[in-house]
N, C-alpha and C positions, 0 to 999 in steps of 0.2 A: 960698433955703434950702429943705431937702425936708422934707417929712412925715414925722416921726417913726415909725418902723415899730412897731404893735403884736402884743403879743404875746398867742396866749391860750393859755391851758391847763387842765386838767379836774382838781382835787384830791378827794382823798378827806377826812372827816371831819375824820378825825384826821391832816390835814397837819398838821407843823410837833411831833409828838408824837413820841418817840422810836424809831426802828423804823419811820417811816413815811414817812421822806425821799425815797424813789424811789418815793412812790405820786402820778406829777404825766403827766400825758400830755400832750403838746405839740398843738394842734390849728390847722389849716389857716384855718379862718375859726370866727366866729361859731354860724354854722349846723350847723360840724360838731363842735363842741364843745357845743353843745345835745343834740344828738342823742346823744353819747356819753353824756352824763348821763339822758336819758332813757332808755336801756338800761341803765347800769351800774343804775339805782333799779327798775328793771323786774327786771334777774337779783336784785337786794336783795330785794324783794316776792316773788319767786313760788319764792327758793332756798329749800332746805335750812334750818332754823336754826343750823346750822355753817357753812354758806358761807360763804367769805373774802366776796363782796359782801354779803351782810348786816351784819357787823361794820364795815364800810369806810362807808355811807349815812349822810347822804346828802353825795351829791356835791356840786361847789359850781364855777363856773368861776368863773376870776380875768384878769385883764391889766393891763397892764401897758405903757407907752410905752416905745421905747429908740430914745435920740436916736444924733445925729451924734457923731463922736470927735473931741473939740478937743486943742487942743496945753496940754499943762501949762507952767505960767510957772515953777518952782521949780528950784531946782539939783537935777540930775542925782546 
């Protein structure tokens, strides 16, 4: 059986709040999903007090496992 392939990604604050379902960014490994958030909290700290990233802080990485596809047993 293979290793379940993980997922990561970079959300803002107020994931999950309405108006803020497409604020999720998909990230390549570990490392580069660190590093998104220590930018995205970086433009937070040194914007504007209107800056979209200020309001968005702080950011948070999440993951996530996604297994294999099995066959369903139930009727069709």
């Amino acid at each position: 059986m293979t290793k379940p392939k993980t997922e990561i990604r970079v959300v803002c604050a107020n994931y999950g709040a309405a108006g803020h379902a497409s604020h999720t960014w998909l990230k390549r490994d570990l490392d580069k999903a660190r590093q998104s958030v220590i930018d995205a909290q970086h433009r937070a700290e040194v914007g504007n007090p209107t800056a979209y990233y200020r309001g968005e802080a702080p950011y948070r990485i999440q993951v996530r496992e996604v297994g294999p596809w099995t066959d369903w047993e139930g009727e069709a």
